[in-house]
Backbone as CSV, one residue per row, in Angstrom:
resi,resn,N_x,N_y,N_z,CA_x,CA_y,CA_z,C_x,C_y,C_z
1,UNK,2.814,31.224,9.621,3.418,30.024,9.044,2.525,28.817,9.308
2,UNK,2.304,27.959,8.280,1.321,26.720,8.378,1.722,25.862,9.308
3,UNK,1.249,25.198,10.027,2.339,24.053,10.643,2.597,22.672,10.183
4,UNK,3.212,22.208,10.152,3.505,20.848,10.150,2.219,19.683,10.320
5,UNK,1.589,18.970,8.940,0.975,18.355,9.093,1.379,16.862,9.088
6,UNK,0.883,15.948,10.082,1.447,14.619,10.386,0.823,13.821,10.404
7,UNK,1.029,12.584,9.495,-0.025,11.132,10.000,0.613,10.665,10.394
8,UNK,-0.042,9.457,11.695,0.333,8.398,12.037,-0.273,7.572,12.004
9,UNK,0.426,6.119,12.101,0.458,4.903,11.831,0.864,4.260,13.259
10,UNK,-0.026,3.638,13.770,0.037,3.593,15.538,-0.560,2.024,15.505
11,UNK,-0.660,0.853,15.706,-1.636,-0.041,15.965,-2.520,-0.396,17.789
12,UNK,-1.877,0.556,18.375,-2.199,0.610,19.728,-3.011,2.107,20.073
13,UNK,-4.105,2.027,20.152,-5.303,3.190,20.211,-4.515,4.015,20.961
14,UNK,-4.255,3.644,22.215,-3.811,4.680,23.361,-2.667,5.002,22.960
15,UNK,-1.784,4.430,22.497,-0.055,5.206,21.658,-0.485,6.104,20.951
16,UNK,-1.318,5.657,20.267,-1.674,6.747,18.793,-2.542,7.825,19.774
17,UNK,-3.401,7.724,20.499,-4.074,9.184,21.126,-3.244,9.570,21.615
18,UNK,-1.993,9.416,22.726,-1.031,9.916,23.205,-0.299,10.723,22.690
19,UNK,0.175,9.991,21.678,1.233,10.649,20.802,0.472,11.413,19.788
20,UNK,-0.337,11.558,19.345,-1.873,12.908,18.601,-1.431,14.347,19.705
21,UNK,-1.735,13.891,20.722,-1.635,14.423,21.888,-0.739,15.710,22.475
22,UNK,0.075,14.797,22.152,1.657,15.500,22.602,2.218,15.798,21.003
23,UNK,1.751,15.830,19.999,2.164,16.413,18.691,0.991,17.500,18.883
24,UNK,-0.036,17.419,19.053,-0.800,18.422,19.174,-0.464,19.909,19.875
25,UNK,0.089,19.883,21.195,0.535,19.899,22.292,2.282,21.225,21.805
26,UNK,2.750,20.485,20.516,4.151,21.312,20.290,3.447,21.560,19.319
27,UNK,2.483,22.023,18.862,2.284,23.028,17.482,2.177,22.405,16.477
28,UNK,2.512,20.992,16.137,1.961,20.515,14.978,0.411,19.956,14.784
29,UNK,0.031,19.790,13.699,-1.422,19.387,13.203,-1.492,17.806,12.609
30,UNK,-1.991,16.940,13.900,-2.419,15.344,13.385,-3.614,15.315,12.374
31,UNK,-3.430,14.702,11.133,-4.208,14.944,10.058,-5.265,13.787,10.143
32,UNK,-4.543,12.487,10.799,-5.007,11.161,11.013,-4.078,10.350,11.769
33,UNK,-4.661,9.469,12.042,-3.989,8.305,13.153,-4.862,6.424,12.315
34,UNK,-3.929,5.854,11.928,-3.895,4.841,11.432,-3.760,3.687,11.974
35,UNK,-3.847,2.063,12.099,-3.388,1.010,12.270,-3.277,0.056,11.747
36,UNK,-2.845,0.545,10.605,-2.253,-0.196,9.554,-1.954,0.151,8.379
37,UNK,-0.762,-0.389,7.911,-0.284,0.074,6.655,-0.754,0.177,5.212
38,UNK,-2.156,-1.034,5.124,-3.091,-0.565,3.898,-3.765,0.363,4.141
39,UNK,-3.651,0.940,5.558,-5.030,2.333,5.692,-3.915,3.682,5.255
40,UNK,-2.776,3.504,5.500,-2.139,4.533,5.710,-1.644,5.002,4.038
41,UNK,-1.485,3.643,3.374,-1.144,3.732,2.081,-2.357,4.732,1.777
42,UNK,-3.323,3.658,1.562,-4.743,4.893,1.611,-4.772,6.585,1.713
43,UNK,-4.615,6.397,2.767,-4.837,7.867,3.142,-3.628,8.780,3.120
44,UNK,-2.998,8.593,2.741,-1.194,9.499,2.613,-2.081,10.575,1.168
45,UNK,-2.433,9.662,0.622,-2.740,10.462,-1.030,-3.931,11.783,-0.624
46,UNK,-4.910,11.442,0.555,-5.927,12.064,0.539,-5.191,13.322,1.462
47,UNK,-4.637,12.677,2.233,-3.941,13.874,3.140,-2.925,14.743,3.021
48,UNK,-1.509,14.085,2.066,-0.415,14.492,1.588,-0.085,15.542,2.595
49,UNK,0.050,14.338,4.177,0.525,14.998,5.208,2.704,15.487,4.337
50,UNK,2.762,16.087,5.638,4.560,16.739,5.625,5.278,15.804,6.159
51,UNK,4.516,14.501,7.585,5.545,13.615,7.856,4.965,13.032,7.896
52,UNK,5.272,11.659,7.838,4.525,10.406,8.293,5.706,9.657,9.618
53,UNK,4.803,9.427,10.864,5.623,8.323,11.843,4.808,7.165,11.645
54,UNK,5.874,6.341,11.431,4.782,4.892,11.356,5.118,3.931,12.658
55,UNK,4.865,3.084,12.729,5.450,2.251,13.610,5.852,0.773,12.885
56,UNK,6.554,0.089,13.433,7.123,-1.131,12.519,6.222,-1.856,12.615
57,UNK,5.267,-2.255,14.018,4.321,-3.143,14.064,2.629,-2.865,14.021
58,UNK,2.544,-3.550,13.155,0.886,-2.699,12.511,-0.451,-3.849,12.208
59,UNK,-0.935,-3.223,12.545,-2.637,-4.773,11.967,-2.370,-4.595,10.634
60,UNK,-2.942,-5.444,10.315,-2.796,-6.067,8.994,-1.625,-6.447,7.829
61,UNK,-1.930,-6.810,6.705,-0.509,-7.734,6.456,0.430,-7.293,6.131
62,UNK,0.948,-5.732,5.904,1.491,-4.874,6.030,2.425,-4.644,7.326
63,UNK,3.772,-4.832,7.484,4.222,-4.002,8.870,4.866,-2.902,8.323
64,UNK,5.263,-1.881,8.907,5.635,-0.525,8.917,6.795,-0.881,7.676
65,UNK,7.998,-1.574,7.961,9.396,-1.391,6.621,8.362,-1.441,4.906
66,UNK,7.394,-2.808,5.397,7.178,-2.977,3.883,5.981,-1.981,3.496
67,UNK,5.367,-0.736,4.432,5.011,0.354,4.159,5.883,1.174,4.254
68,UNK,6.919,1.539,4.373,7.485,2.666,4.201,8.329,1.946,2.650
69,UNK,8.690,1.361,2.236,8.788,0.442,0.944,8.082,0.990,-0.168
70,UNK,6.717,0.483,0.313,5.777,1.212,-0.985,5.332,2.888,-1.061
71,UNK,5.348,3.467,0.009,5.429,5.195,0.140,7.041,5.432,-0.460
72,UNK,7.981,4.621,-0.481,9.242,5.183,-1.283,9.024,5.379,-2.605
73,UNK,8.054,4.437,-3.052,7.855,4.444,-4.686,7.432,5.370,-5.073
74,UNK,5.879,5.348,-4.605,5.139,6.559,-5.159,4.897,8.103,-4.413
75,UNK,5.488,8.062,-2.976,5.571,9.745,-2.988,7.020,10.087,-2.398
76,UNK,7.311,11.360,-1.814,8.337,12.151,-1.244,8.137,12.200,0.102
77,UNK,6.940,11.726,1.287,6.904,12.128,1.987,8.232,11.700,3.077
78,UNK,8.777,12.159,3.843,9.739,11.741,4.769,8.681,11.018,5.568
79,UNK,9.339,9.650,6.463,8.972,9.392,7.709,9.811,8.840,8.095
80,UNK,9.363,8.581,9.540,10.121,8.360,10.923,9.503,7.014,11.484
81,UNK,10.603,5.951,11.822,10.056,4.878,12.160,9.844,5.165,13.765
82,UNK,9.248,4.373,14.274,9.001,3.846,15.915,8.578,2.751,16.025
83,UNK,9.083,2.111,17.192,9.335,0.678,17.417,9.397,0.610,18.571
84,UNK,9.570,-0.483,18.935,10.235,-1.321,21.034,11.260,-1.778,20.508
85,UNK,11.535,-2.523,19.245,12.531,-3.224,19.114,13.473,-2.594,18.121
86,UNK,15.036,-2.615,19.079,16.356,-2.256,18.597,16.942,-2.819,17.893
87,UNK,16.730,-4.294,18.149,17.760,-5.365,17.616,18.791,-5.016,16.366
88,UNK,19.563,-6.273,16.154,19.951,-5.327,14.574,19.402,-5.943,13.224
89,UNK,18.595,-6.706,13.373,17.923,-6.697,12.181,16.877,-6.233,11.728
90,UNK,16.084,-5.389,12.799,14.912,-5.200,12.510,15.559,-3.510,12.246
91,UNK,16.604,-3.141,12.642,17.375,-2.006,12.271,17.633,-1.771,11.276
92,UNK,19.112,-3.196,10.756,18.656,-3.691,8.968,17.789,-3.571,7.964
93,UNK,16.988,-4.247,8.361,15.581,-3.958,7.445,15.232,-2.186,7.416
94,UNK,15.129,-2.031,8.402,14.366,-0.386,7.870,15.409,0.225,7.291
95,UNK,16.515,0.121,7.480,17.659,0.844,6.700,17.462,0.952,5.355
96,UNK,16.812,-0.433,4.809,16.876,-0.511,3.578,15.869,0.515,2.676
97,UNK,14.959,1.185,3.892,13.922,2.185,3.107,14.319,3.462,3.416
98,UNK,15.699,3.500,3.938,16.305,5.218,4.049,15.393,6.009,5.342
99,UNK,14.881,5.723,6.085,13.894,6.571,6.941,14.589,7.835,7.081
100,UNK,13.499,8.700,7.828,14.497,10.070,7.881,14.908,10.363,9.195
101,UNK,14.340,9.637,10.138,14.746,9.351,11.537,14.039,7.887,11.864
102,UNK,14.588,7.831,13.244,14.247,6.211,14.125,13.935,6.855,15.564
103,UNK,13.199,6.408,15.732,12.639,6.794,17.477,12.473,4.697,18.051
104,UNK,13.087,4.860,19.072,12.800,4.115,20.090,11.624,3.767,20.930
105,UNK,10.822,3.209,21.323,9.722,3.164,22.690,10.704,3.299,23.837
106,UNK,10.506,3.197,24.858,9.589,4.921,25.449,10.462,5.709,24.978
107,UNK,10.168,6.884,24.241,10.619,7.870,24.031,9.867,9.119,24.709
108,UNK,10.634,10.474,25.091,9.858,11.339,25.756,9.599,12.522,24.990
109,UNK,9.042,13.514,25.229,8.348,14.430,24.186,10.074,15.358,23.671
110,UNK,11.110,15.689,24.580,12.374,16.123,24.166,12.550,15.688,22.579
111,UNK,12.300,13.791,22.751,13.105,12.924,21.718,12.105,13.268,20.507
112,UNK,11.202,13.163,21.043,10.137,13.234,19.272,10.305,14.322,18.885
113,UNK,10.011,15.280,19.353,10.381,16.611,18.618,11.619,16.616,18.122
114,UNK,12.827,16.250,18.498,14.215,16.257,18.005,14.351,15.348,16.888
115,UNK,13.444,14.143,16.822,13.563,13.304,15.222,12.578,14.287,14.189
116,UNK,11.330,15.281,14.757,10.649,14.789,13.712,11.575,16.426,13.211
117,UNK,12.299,17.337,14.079,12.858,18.321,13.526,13.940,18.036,12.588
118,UNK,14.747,16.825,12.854,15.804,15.964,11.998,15.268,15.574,10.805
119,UNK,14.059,14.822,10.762,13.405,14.037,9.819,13.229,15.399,8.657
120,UNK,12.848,16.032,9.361,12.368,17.176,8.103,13.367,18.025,7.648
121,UNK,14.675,18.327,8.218,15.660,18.763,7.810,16.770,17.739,7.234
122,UNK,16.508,16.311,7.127,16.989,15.487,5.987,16.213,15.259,4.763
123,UNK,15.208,15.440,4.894,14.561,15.271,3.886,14.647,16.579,3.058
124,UNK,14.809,17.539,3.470,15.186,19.118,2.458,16.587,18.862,1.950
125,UNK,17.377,18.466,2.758,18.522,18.226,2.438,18.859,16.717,1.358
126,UNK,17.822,16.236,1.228,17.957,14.685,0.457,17.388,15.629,-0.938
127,UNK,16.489,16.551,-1.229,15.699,17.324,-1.775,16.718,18.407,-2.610
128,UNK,17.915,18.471,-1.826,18.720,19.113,-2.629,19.539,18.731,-3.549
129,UNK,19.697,17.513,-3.351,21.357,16.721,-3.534,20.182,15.487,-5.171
130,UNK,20.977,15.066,-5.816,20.834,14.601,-6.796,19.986,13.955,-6.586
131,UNK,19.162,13.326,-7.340,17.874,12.280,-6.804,18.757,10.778,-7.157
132,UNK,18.501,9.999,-5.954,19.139,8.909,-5.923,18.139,7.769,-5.681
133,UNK,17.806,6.607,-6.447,16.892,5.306,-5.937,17.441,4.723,-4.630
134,UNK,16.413,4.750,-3.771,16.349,4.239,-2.029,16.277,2.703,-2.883
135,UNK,17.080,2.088,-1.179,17.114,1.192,-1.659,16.069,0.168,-0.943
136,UNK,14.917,-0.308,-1.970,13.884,-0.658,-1.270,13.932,-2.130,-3.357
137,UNK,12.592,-2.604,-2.420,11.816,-3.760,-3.347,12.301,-3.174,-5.227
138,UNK,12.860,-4.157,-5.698,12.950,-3.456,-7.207,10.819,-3.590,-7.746
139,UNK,11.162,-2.353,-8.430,9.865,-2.935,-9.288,9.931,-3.713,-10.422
140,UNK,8.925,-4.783,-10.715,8.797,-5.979,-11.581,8.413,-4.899,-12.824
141,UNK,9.090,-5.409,-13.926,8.788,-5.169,-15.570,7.505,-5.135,-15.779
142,UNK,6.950,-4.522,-16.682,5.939,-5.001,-17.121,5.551,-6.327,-18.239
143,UNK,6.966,-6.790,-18.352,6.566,-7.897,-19.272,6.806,-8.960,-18.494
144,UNK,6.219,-10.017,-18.945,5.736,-11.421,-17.763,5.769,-12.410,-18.867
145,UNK,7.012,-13.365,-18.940,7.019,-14.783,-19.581,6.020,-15.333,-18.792
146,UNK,4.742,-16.417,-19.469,3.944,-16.875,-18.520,4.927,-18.322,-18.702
147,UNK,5.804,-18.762,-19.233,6.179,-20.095,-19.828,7.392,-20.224,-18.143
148,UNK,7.414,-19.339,-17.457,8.628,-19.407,-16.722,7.764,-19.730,-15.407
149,UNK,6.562,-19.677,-15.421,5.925,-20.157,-14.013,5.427,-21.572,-13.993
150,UNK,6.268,-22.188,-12.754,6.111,-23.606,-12.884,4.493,-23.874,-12.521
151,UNK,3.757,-22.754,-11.739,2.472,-22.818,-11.195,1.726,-22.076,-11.696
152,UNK,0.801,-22.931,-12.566,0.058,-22.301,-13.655,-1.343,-22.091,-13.352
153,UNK,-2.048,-22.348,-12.137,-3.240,-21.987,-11.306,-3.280,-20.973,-10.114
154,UNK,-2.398,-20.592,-9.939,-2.084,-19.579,-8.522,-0.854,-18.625,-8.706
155,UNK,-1.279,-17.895,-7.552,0.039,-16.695,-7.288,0.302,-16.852,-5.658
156,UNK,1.874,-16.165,-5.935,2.428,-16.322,-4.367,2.397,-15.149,-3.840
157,UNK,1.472,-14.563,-2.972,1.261,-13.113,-2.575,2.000,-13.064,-1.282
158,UNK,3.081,-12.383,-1.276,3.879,-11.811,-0.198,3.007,-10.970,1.262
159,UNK,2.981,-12.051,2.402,2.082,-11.701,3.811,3.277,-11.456,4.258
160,UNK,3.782,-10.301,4.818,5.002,-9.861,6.298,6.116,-10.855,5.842
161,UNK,6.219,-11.654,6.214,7.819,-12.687,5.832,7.762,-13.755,5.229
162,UNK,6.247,-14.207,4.787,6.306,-15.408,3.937,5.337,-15.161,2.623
163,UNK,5.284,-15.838,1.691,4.156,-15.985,0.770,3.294,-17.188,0.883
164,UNK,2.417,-16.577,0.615,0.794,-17.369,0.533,0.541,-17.664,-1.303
165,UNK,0.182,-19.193,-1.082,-0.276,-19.377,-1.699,-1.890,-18.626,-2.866
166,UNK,-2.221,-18.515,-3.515,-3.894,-17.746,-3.962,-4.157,-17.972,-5.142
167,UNK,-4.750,-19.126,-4.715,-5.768,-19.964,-6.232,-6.298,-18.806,-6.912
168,UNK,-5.856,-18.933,-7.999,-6.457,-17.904,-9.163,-8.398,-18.009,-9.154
169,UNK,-8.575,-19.270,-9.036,-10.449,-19.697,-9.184,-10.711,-19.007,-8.099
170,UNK,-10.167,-18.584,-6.601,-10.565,-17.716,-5.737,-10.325,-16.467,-5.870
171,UNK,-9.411,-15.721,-6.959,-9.967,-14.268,-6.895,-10.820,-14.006,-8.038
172,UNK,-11.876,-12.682,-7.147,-12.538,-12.280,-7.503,-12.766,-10.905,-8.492
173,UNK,-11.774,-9.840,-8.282,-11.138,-9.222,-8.956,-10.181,-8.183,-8.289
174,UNK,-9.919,-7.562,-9.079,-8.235,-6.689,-8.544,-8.422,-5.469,-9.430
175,UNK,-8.017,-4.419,-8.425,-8.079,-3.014,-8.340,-6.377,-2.522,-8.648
176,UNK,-6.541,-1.141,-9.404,-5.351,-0.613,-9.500,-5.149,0.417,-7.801
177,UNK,-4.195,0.411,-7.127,-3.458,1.517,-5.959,-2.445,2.172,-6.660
178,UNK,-2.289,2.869,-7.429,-1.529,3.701,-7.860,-0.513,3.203,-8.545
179,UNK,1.130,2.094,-8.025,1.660,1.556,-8.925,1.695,0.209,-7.837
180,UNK,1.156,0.117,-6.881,0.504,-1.306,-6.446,-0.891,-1.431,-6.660
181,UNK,-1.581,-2.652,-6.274,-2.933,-2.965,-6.381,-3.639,-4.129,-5.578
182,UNK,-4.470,-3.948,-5.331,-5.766,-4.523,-4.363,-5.967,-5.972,-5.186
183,UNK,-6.182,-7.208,-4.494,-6.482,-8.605,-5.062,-7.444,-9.004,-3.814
184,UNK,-8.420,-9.005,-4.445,-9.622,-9.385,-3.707,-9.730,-10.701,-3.981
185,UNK,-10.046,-11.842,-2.880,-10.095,-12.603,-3.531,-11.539,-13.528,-2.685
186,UNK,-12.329,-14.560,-2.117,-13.882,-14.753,-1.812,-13.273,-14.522,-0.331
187,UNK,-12.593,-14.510,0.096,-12.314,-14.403,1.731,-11.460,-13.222,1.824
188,UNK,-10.422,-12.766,1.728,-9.031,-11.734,1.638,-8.616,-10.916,0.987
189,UNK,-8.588,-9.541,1.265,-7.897,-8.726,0.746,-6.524,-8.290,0.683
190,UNK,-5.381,-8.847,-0.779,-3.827,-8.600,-0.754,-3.572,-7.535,-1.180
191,UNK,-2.930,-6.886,-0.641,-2.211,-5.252,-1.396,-0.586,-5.943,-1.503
192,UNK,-0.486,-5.881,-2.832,0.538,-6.140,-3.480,1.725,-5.345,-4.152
193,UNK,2.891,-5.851,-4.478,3.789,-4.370,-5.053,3.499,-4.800,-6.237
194,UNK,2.875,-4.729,-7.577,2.291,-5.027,-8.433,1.493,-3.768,-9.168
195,UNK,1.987,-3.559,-10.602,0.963,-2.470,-11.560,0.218,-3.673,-11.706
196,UNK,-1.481,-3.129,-11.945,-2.288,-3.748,-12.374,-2.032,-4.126,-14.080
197,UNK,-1.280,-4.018,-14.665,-0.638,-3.822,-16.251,-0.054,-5.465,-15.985
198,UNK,1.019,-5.459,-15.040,1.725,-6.475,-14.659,0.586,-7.428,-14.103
199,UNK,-0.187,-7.136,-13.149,-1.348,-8.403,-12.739,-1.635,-9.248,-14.230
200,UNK,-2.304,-8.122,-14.665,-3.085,-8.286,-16.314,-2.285,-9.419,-16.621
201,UNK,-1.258,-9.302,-17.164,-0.284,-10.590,-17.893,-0.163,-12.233,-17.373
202,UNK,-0.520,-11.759,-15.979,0.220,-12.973,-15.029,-1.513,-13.787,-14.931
203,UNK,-2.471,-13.363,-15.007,-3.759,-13.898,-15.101,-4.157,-14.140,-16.411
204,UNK,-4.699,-15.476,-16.516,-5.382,-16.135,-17.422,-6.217,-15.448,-18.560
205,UNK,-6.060,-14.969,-20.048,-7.423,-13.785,-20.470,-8.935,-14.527,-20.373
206,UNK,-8.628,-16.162,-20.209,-9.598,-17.352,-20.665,-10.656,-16.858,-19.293
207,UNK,-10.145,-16.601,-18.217,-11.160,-16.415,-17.035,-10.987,-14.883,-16.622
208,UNK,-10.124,-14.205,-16.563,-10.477,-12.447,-16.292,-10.575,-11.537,-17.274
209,UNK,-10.446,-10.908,-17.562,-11.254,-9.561,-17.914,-10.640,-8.508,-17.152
210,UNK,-9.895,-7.291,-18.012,-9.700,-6.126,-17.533,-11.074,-4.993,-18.089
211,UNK,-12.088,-4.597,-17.304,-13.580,-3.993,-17.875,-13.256,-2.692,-17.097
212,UNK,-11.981,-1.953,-16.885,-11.653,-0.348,-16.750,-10.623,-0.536,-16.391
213,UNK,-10.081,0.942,-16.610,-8.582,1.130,-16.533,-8.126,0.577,-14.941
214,UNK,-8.705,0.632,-14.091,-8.736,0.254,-12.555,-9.416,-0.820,-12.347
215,UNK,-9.572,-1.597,-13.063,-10.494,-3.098,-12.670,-10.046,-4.453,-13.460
216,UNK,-9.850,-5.446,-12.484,-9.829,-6.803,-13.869,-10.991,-7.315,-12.388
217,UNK,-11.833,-8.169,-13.872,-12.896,-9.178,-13.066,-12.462,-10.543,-13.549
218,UNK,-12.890,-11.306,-12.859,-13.145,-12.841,-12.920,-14.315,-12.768,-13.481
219,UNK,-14.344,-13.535,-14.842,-16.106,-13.393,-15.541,-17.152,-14.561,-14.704
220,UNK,-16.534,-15.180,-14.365,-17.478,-15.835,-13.660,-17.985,-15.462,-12.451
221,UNK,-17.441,-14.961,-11.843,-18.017,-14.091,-10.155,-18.789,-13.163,-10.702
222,UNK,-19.030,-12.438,-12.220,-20.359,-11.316,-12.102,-21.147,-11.986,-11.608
223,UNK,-22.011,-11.152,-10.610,-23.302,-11.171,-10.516,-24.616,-10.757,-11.265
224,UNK,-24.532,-9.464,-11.641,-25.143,-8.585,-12.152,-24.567,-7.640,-13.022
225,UNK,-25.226,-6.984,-13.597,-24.874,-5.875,-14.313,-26.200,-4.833,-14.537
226,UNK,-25.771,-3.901,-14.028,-26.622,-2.532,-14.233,-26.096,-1.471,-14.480
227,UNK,-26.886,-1.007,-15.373,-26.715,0.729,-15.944,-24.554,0.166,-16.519
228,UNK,-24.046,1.088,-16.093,-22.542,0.876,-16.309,-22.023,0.199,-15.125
229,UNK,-22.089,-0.330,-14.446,-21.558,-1.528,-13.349,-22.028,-2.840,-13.527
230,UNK,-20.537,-3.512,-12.764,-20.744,-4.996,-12.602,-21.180,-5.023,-11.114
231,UNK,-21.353,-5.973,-10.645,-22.056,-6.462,-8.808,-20.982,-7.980,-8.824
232,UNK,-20.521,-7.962,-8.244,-19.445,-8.681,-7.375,-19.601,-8.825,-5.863
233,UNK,-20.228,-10.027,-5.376,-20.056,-10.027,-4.035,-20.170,-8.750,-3.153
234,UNK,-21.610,-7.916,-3.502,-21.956,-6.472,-3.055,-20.974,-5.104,-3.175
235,UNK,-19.955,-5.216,-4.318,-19.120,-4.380,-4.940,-19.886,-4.056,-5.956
236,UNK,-20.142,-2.764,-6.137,-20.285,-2.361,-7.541,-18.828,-1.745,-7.875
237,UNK,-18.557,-2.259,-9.591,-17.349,-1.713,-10.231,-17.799,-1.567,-11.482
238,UNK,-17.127,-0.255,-11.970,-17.227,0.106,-12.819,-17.057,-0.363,-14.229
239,UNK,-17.865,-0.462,-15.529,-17.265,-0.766,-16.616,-16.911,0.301,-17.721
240,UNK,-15.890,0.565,-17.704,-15.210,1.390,-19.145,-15.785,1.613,-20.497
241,UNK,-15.965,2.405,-20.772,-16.546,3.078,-21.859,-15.759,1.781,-22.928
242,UNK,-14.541,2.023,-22.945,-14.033,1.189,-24.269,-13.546,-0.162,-23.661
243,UNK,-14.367,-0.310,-23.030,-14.588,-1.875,-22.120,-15.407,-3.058,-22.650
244,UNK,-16.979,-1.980,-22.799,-18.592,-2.806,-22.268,-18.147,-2.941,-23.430
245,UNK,-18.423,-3.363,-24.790,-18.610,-3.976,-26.036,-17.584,-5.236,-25.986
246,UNK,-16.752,-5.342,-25.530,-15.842,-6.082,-25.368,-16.091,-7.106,-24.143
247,UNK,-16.998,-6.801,-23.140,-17.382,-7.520,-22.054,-18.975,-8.067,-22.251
248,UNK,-19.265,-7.418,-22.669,-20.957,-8.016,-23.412,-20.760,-9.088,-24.339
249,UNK,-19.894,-9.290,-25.302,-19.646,-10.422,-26.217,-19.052,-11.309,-25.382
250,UNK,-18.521,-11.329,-24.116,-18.161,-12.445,-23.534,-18.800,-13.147,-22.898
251,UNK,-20.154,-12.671,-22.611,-21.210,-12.993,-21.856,-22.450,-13.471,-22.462
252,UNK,-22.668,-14.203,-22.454,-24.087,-15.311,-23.114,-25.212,-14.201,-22.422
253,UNK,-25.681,-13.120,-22.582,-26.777,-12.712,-22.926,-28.126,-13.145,-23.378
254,UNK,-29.251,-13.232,-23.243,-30.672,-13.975,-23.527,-31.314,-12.968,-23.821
């Protein structure tokens, strides 16, 4: 029988080797160990571990609820939160992404094995029963009145509990993540709950450019262009077959 493959999502080196450790230790297989929720988004697809434990508190602008949020959308995997903190709102909140268990800090090797055996026998059992929408972030339409935004130079990109302001003249371009996407912008990288379809609308056509199915550029940040790529601030990205004719006429050429 295969065993049980598991990522984690740890932001503390020594938690995450520990707990590798002692999952190692009862027969399951650590696929990866993460610290942070854009790495983990990442790598869930490459690994299409059996559980994911995350932890609520994570580097980068991501904490664990609003990753287990966006893993509700696009896959099935069960996970298991871990935390220090009980309180009841931070309880609240994860509720709202259905987890398949909750582990506490300090927990001892008894307790983990007993969630992640729970976790995986709710999730067969969620697997049986009708498919029901968790209740997490609605996803945005793809259609976008631009006449309804009072702020017609920027977007408000959602950081952990507040939004940030992000001058449109500062990004540089934006990547599709599956049914979120990457906004690069001259300093910061936002992972957003956003189809790149939906970006498309909400940006200007006068200054970006969608030049592949996975890319919008800012025409003014090219750098270069070679062979089939653009150069962006030492990015090469790709241009689309039924793109380049359409991106060459926008460009004053000599």
């Amino acid at each position: 029988m295969a065993r049980l493959k598991l990522l984690i999502a740890e932001d503390d080196v020594v938690i995450a080797q520990n707990l590798s450790l002692s999952l190692e230790s009862m027969g399951y297989q650590v696929c990866q160990a993460v610290s942070s929720g854009e790495e983990l988004l990442l790598q869930v697809h490459q690994h299409q571990p059996d559980l994911i434990i995350l932890d609520i508190t994570l580097d980068g602008k991501l904490d664990g609820i609003e990753t287990a949020a966006l893993l509700a959308k696009s896959t099935r995997v069960p996970f298991i939160f871990m935390t220090a903190f009980s309180d009841k709102e931070t309880i609240d909140r994860a509720k709202q992404t259905n987890p398949h268990a909750y582990l506490v800090k300090p927990f001892d090797a008894r307790t983990l094995q007993s969630s992640i055996e729970l976790a995986i026998h709710n999730a067969s059992t969620r697997q049986l029963q009708p498919e029901q929408a968790a209740v997490v972030p609605t996803q945005p339409t793809d259609t976008v009145e631009a006449d309804n935004f009072l702020v017609h130079d920027a977007l408000f990109v959602k950081v952990r509990n507040r939004l940030e302001k992000v001058m449109l003249e500062d990004i540089v371009w934006a990547e599709a993540q599956d049914i979120y996407c990457n906004i690069k912008t001259r300093t910061h990288l936002h992972l957003v709950s956003q189809s790149l379809k939906n970006l498309e609308q909400r940006l200007p056509a006068s200054q970006f450019m969608r030049i592949h199915r996975s890319y919008i550029v800012q025409l003014t940040a090219i750098e270069a262009i070679e062979d089939n790529n653009i150069l962006i601030g030492g990015k090469q990205i790709p241009i689309g077959n039924t793109h380049r004719d359409a991106l060459l006429k926008r460009l004053q050429i000599l």
